[in-house]
C-alpha positions as CSV (number, residue, x, y, z in Angstrom):
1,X,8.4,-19.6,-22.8
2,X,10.1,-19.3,-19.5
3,X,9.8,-15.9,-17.3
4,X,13.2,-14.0,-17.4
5,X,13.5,-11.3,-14.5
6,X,15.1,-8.1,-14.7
7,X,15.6,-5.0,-13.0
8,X,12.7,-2.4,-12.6
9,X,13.1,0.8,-14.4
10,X,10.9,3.3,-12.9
11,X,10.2,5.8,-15.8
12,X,9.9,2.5,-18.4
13,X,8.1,0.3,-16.2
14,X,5.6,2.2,-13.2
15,X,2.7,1.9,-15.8
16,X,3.5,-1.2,-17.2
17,X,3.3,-2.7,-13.4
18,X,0.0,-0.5,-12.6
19,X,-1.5,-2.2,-15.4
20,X,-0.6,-5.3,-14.8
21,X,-1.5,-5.0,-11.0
22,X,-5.3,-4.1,-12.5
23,X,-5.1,-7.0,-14.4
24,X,-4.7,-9.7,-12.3
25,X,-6.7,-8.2,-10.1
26,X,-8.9,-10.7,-7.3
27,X,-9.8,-11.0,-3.5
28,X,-9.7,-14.6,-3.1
29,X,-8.2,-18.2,-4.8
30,X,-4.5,-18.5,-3.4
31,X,-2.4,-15.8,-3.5
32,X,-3.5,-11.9,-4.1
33,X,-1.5,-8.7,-5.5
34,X,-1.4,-5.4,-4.3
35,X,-4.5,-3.3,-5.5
36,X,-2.8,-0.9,-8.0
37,X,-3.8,2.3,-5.9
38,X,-1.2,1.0,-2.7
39,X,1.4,0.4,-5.6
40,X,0.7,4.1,-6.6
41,X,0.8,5.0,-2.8
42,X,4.1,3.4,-2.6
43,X,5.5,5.4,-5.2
44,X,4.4,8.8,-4.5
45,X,4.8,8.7,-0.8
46,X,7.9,10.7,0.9
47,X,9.4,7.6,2.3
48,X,10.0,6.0,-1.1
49,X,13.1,8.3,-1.2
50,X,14.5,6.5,1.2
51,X,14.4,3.2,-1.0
52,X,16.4,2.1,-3.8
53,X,13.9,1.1,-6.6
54,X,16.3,-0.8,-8.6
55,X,16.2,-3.3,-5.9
56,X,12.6,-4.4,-7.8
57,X,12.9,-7.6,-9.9
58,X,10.3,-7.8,-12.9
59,X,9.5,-11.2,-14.3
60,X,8.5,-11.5,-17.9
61,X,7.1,-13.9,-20.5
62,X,5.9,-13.1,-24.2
63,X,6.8,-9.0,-23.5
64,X,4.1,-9.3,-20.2
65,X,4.9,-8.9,-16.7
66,X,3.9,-12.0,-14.8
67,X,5.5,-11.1,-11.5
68,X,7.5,-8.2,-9.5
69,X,9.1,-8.4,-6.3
70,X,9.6,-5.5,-4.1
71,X,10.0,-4.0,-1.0
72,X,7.4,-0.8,0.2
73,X,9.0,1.8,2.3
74,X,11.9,0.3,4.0
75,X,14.4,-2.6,3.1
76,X,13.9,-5.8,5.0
77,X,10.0,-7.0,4.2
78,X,9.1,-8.1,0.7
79,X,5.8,-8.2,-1.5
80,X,5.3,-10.5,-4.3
81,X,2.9,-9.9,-7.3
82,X,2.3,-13.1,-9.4
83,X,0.3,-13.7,-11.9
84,X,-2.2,-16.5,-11.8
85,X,-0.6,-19.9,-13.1
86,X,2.8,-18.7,-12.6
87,X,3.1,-20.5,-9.5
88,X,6.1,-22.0,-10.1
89,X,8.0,-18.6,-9.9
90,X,7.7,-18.7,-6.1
91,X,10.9,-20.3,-4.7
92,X,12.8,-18.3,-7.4
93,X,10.8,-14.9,-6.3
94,X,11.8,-15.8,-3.1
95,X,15.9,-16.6,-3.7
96,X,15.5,-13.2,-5.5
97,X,14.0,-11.2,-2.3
98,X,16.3,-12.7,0.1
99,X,19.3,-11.2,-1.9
100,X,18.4,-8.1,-3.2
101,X,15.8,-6.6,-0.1
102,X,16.7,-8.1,2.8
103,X,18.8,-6.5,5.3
104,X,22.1,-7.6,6.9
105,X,23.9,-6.8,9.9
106,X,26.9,-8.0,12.0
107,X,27.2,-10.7,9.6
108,X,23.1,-12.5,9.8
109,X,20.8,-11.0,7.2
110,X,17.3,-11.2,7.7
111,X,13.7,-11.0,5.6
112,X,10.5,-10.9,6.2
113,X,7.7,-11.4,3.5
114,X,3.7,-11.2,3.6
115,X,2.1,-14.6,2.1
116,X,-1.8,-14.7,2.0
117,X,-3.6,-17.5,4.1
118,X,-5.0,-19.0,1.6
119,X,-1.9,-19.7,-0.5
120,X,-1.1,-23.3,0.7
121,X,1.1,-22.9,-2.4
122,X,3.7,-20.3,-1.0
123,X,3.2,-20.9,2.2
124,X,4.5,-24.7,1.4
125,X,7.5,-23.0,-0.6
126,X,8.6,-20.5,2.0
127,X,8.7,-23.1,4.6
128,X,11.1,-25.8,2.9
129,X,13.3,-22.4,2.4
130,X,13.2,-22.1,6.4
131,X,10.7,-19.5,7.0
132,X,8.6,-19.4,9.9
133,X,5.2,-18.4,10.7
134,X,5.0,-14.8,12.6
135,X,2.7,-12.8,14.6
136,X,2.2,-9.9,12.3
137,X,0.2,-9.7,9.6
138,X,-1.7,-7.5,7.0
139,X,-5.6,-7.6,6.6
140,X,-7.7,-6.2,4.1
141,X,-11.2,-5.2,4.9
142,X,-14.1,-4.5,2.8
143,X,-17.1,-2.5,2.7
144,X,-20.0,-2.5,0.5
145,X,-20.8,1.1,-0.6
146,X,-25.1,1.4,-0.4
147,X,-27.1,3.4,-2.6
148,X,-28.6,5.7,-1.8
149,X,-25.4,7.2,0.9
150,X,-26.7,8.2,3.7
151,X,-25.8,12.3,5.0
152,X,-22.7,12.2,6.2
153,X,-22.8,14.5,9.7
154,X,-20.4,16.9,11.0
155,X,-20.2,18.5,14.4
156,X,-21.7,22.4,14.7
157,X,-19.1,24.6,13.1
158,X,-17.0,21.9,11.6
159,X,-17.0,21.7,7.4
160,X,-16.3,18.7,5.5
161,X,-14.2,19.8,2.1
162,X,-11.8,18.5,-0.4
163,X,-8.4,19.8,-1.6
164,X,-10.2,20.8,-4.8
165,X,-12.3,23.3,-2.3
166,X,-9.0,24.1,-0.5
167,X,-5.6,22.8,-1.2
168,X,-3.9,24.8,1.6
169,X,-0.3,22.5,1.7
170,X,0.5,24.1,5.1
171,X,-2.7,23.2,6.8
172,X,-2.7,19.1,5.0
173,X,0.8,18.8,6.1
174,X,0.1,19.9,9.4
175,X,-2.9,17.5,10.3
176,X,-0.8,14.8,8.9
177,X,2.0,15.6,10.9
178,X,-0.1,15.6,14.1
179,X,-2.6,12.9,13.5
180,X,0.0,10.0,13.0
181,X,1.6,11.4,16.6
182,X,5.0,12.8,15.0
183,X,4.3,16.1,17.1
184,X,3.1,19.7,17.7
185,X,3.7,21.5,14.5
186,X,5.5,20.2,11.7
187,X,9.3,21.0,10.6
188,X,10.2,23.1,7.5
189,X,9.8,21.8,4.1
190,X,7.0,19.4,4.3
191,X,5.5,21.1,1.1
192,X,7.5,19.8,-0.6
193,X,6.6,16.2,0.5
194,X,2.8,17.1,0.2
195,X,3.4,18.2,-3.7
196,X,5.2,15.1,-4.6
197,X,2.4,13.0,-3.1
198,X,0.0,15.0,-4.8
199,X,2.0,14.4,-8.0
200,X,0.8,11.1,-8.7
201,X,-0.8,9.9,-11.6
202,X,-4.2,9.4,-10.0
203,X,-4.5,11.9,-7.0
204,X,-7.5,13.5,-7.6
205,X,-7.9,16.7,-5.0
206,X,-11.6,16.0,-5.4
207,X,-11.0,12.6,-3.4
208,X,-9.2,14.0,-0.7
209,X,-11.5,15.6,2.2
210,X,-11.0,17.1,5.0
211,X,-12.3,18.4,8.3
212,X,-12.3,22.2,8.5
213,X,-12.4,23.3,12.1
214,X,-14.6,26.8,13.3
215,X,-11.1,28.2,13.4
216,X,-10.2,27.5,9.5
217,X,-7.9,24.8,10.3
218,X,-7.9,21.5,8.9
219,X,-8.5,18.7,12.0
220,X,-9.0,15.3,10.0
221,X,-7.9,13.9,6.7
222,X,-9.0,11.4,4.4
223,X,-7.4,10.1,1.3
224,X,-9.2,8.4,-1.1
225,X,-7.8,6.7,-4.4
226,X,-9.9,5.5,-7.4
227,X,-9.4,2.5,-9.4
228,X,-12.5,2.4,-12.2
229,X,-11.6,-1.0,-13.6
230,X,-12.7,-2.9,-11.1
231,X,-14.8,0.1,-8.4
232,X,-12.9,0.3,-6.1
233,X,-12.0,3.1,-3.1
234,X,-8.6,2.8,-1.6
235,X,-8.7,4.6,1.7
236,X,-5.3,5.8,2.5
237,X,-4.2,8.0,4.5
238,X,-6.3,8.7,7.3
239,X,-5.7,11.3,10.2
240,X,-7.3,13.4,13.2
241,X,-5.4,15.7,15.2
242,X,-5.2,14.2,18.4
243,X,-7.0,17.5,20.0
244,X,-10.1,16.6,18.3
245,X,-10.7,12.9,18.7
246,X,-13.6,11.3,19.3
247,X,-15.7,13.8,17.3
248,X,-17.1,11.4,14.5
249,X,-14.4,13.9,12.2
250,X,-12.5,11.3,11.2
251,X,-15.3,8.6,10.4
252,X,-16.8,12.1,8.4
253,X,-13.7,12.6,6.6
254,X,-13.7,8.9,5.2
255,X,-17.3,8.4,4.8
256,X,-17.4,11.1,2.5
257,X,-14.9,10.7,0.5
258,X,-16.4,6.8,-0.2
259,X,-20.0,8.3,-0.6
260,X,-17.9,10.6,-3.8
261,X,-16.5,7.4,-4.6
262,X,-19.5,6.0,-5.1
263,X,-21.4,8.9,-6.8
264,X,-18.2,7.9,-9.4
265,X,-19.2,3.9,-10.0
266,X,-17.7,2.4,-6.9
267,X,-19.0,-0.4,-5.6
268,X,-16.6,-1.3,-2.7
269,X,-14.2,0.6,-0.5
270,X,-10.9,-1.3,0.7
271,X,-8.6,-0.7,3.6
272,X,-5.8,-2.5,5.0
273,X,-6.3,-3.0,8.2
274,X,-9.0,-4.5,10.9
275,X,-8.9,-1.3,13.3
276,X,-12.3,-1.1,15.8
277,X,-12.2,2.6,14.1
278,X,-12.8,1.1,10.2
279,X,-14.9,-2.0,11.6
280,X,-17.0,0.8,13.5
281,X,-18.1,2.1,9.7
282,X,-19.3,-0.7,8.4
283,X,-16.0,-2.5,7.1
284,X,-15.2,-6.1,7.4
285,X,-12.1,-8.5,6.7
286,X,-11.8,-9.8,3.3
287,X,-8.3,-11.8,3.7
288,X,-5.3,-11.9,5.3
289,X,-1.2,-11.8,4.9
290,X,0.1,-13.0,7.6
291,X,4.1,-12.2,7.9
292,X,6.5,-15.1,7.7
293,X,10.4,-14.4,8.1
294,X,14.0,-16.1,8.3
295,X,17.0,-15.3,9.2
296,X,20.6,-17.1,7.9
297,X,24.6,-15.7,8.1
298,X,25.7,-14.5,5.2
299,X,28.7,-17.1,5.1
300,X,26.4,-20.1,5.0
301,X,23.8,-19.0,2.2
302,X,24.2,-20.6,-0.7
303,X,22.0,-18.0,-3.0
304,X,24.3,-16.6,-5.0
305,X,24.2,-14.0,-8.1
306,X,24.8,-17.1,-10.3
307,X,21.3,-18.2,-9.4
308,X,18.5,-18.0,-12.1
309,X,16.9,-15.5,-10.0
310,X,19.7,-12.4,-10.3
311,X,18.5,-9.9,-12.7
312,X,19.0,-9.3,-16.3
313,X,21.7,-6.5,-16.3
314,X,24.7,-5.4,-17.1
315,X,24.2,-4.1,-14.3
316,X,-4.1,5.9,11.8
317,X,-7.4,6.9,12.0
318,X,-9.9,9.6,13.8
């Protein structure tokens, strides 16, 4: 049976995605999907109200999802979740992204997408479609949680905690607000952002440690997200208020929330990203996306809605 896509319904099809996600789930051969917990991330973060959801194309075959395209928290870059032996859904995934999430302006649009190294597959596809190589990419790096743990230190004075010992929104939203650089002190009405992350279906306060300075304030935050299936820690977010750097709070903060992890069945913790700060721990890099991108005016493309690929409607660290 051939895949038919369609547009992504948020309420109908979040779950139906996460499980799928968990599925397919593998670090190396080809391609690789999202972890589930970055999917969730996605979802419940703040800047996902800045992104039209229904721009997410969900391919299907026998009632299962076998792909989804989608952007994360800005138009422009695109993601691609396939399932294994559905190769052939590439250029189409592809014809699908550069009409429904890239972004245009003064008549040129433009997209950028993330294909693993190791997919000579894609990276064959997205080439004859006139994409080219960049600079950027996005790692993932592993690390192998030991057992025993070892103590996990703090400076004199300092506390390590987590948002089930202390959930105080004013103090989270403020070392988030200062530890990725936006500023002194946070504007109004970031409690509101800090419940609707909280909201998702997995957050688990327990998971989510923090650095409590001598004077009660929270100085470094680590999130941590679960996935049981397969034991894994997702570390994200991560944050030190730039005042209290180069303490060892921020290596605390994410060190204990993977010991907790492991205390829970985790066997690895996964990051995305290759900073000294996360190689310093003990990570190391798994794989690699690198970014590859094109660019095309709008009067010469020749993807079209009456392609196969339109959808089914009527329609920073411590």
């Amino acid at each position: 049976m051939r895949a038919t896509v369609r547009q992504y319904n948020h309420a109908a099809d979040y779950e139906k995605v996460s499980r799928f996600l968990v599925r397919t789930y593998r670090t190396t051969g080809g391609h690789i999907n999202w972890l589930q917990p970055r999917w969730e991330y996605m979802h419940y973060h703040p800047l996902i109200r800045g992104v039209d959801r229904g721009v997410i194309g969900i391919w299907e075959a026998h009632g299962e999802v076998v792909g989804v395209v989608h952007p994360e928290h800005a138009m422009g870059t695109a993601y691609f979740e396939i399932v294994p032996g559905h190769g052939a859904l590439k250029p189409e995934m592809l014809r699908y992204a550069e009409e429904h999430v890239s972004l245009g302006r003064d008549g040129v649009r433009r997209l950028r997408v993330f294909i693993n190294d190791e997919d000579d597959e894609f990276q064959r596809v997205a080439s004859e479609m006139g994409y080219v190589k960049g600079d950027g990419c996005e790692p993932m790096s592993h690390f192998v949680i030991p057992s025993p743990f070892p103590a996990v230190p703090v400076p004199p004075g300092f506390r390590l905690k987590s948002l089930a010992d202390d959930n105080d929104l004013r103090k989270v939203d403020r070392v988030l607000w200062r530890g990725f650089n936006h500023g002194d002190e946070p504007p109004d009405g970031g409690m509101e952002d800090r419940e609707f992350m909280q909201s998702a279906p997995n957050y688990r306060k327990d998971l989510n440690i923090v650095v409590e300075a001598p004077d009660g304030s929270f100085v470094s935050y680590c999130g941590i997200w679960y996935e049981p299936v397969h034991s894994i820690a997702y570390v994200e977010p991560v944050a030190t208020d730039p005042e209290y750097r180069r303490m060892g709070l921020g290596r605390a903060a994410v060190l204990e929330g993977v010991r907790r992890c492991g205390e829970m069945g985790a066997t690895v913790a996964c990051v995305g990203t290759t900073k000294p700060f996360y190689l310093s721990l003990g990570f190391r890099r798994a794989y690699s996306s690198a970014a590859w991108q094109r660019e095309w005016t709008e009067r010469t493309t020749a993807r079209t809605q009456a392609t196969a690929c339109s959808p089914a409607r009527s329609l920073s660290p411590g």
